[in-house]
Backbone as a printed PyTorch tensor [residue, N CA C, xyz], in Angstrom:
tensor([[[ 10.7980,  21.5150,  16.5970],
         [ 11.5610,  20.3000,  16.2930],
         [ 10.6940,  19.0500,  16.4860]],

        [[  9.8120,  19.3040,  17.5310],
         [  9.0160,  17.8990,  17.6900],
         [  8.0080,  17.8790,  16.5560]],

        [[  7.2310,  18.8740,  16.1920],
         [  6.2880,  19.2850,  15.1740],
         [  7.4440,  18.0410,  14.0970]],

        [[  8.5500,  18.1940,  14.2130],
         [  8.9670,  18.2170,  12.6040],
         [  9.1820,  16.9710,  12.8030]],

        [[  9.3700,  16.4590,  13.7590],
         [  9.5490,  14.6320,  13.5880],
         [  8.1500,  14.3710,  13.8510]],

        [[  7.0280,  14.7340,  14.0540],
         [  6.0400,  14.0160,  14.0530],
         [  5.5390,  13.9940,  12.7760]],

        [[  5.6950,  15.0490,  12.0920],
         [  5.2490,  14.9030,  10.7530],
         [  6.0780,  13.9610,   9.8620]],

        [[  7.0240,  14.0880,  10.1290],
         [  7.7360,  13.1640,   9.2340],
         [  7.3460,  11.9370,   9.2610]],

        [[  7.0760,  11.5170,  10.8350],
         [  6.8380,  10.2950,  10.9610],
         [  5.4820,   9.6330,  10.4370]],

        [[  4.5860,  10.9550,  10.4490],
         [  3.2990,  10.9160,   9.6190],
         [  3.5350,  10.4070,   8.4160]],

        [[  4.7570,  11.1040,   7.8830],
         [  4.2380,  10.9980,   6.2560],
         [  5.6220,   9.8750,   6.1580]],

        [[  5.6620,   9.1130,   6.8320],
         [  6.6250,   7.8720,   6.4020],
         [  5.4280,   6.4450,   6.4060]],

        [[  4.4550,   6.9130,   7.3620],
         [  3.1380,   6.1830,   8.1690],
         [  2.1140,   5.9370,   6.8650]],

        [[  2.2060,   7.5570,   5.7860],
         [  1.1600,   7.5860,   5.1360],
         [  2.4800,   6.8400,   3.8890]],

        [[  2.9690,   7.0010,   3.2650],
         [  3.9690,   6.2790,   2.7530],
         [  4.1140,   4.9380,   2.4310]],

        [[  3.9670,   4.2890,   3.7900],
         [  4.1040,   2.8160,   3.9440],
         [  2.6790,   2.1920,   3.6680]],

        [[  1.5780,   2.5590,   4.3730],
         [  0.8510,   2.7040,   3.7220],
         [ -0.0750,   2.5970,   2.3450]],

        [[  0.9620,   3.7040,   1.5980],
         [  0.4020,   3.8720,   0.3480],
         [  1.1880,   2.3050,  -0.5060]],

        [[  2.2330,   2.0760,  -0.1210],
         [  3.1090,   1.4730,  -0.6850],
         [  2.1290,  -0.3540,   0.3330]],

        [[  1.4220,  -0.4060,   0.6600],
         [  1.1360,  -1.4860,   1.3350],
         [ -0.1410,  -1.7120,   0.8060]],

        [[ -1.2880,  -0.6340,   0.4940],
         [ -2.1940,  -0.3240,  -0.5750],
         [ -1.6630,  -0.7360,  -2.1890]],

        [[ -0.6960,  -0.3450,  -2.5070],
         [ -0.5500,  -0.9440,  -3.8040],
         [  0.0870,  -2.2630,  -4.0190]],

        [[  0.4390,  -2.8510,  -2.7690],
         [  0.8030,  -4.3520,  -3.0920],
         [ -0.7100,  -5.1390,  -2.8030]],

        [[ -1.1330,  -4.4160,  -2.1990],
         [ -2.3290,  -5.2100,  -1.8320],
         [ -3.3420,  -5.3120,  -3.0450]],

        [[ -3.6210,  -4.3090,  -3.9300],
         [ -3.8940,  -4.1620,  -5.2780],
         [ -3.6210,  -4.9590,  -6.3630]],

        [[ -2.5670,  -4.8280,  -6.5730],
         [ -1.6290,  -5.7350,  -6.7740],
         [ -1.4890,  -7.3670,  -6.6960]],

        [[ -1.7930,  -7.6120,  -5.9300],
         [ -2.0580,  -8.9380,  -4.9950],
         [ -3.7780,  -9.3800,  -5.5610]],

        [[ -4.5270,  -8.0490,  -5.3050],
         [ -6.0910,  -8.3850,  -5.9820],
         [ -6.1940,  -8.8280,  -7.5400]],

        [[ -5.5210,  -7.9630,  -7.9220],
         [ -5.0940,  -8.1870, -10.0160],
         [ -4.8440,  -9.1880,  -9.7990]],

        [[ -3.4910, -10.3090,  -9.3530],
         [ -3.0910, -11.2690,  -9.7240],
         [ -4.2870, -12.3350,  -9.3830]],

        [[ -5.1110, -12.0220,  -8.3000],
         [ -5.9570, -13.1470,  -8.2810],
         [ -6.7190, -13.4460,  -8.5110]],

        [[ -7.5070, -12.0860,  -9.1540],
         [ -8.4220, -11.8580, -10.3820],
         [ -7.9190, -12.6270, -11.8740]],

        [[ -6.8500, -12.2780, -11.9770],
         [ -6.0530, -12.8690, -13.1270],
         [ -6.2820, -14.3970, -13.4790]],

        [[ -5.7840, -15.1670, -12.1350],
         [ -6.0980, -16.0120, -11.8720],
         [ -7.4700, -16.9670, -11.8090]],

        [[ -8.0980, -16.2450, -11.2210],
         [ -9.8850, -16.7960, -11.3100],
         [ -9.9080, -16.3810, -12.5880]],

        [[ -9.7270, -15.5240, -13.6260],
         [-10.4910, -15.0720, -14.7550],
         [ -9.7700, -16.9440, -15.6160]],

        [[ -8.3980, -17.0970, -15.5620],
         [ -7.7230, -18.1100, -16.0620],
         [ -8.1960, -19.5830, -15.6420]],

        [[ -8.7210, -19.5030, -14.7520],
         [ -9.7010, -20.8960, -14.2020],
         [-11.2010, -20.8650, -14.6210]],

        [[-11.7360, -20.0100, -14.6460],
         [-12.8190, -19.6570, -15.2840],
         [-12.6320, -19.6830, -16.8490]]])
């Protein structure tokens, strides 16, 4: 049972994460976008 909440909690960890990686991406495009539009 503990096995099974630690993993979970792993993969909520890797999750948030992934989902914090693609805003951050995200966030890089737009400001690329941006410099390319000032440039």
């Amino acid at each position: 049972m503990l096995v099974l909440q630690s993993s979970v909690k792993l993969l909520l960890i890797a999750q948030n994460n992934k989902i914090y990686a693609q805003a951050q991406h995200f966030k890089a495009l737009k400001h690329l976008e941006y410099f390319n539009f000032v440039v």
